[in-house]
N, C-alpha and C positions, 0 to 999 in steps of 0.2 A: 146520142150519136152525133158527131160534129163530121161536117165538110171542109175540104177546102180547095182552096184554088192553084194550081202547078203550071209552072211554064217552064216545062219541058215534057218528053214523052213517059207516058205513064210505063210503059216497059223498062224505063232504065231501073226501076223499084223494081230487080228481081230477085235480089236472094234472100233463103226464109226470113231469115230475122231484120231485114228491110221491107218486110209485106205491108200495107197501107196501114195497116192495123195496128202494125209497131207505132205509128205515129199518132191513132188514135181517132183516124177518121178514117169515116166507110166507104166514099166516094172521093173521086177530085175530076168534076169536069168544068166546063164556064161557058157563061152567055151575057160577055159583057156587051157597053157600047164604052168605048175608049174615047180619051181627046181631050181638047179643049173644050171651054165653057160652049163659046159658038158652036161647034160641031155637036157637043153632047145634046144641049138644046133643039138642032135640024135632027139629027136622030134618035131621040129623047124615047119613041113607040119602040126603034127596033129591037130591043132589048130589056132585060129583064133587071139586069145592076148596071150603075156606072160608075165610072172610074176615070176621073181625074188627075191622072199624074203628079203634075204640076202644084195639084189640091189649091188650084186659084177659085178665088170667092165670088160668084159671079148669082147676085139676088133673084136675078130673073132665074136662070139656072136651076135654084133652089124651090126657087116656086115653083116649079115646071114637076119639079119632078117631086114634092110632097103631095101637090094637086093627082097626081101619077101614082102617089106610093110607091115610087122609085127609090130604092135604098142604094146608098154612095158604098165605093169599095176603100176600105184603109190597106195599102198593102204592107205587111214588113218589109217585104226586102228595100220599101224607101228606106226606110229607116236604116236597115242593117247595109246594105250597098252605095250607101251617100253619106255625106255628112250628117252622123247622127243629130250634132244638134241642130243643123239650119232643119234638115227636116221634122225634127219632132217641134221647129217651132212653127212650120209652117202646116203641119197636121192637126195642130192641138186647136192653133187659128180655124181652121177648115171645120171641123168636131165642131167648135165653140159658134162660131156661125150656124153652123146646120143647124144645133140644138135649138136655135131662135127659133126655128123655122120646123122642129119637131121631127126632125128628118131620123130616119133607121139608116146606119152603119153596119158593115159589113166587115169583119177582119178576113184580111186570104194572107197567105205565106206571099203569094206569087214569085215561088222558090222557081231558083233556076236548075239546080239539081238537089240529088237524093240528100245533101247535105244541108242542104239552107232549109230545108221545110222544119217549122218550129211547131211543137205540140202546142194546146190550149192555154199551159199554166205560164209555158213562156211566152207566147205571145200575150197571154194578161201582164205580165211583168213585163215586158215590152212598150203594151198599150196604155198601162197606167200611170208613164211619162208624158203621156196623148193627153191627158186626163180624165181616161177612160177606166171605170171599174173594173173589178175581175167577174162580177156576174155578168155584165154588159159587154165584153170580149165574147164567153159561153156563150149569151143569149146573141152573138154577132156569128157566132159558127152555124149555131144550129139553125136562126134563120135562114142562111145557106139554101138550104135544101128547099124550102118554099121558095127560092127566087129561081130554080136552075133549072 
């Protein structure tokens, strides 16, 4: 069973063959903390994932939140709504830092509507430009659901 994460209203998925299910996950809700390094770090407790926009490399940051078992969010739609390649280089950077540091990844759509949400195998084939495996994408949905 995979989750993920949507930004927009879960009702606009309402006709049968758009039901969450077509897409392959059981749930979509979230409980990020959003921002920058500095901000993520001051609210580093109130939240259960974060997420880094910018995906700037910030050490303290990383420690803060392995020490936590805080796991970072990777969103596609940087990927798909930005310059693909600045941002897969500045993702892969972000992935390649955490790994030091032992850090758990999270893939979300964080689709804007019923059209950007990507299934599992595409966003493995998405995230293995990140230099992210295709069991490690899976094992990034299904953790999901333990952090939400």
């Amino acid at each position: 069973m995979y989750f993920d994460i949507i930004d927009f209203q879960n009702g606009e998925i309402n006709e049968k063959a758009d039901q969450v299910e077509f897409y392959q996950f059981s749930e979509i809700k979230h409980n990020l903390v959003i921002g920058d390094p500095d901000r993520i770090i001051k609210n580093i407790r109130k939240g259960s994932i974060l997420y880094c926009p910018k995906y700037e490399i910030s050490l303290e940051m990383f420690a803060k939140a392995k020490s936590l078992d805080k796991p970072f969010l990777i969103s596609l739609s940087d990927i798909l709504n930005e310059n693909p390649h600045l941002a897969i280089y500045r993702i892969s950077n972000f992935i390649m830092v955490g790994r030091h540091y032992k850090l758990k990844f999270i893939v979300a759509s964080l689709a804007k509507d019923k059209y950007s949400i990507r299934n599992v195998d595409e966003a493995a084939s998405i995230m293995w430009l990140c230099g992210m495996g295709r069991d490690q994408v899976r094992q990034s949905f299904m953790l999901l659901k333990r952090h939400l």
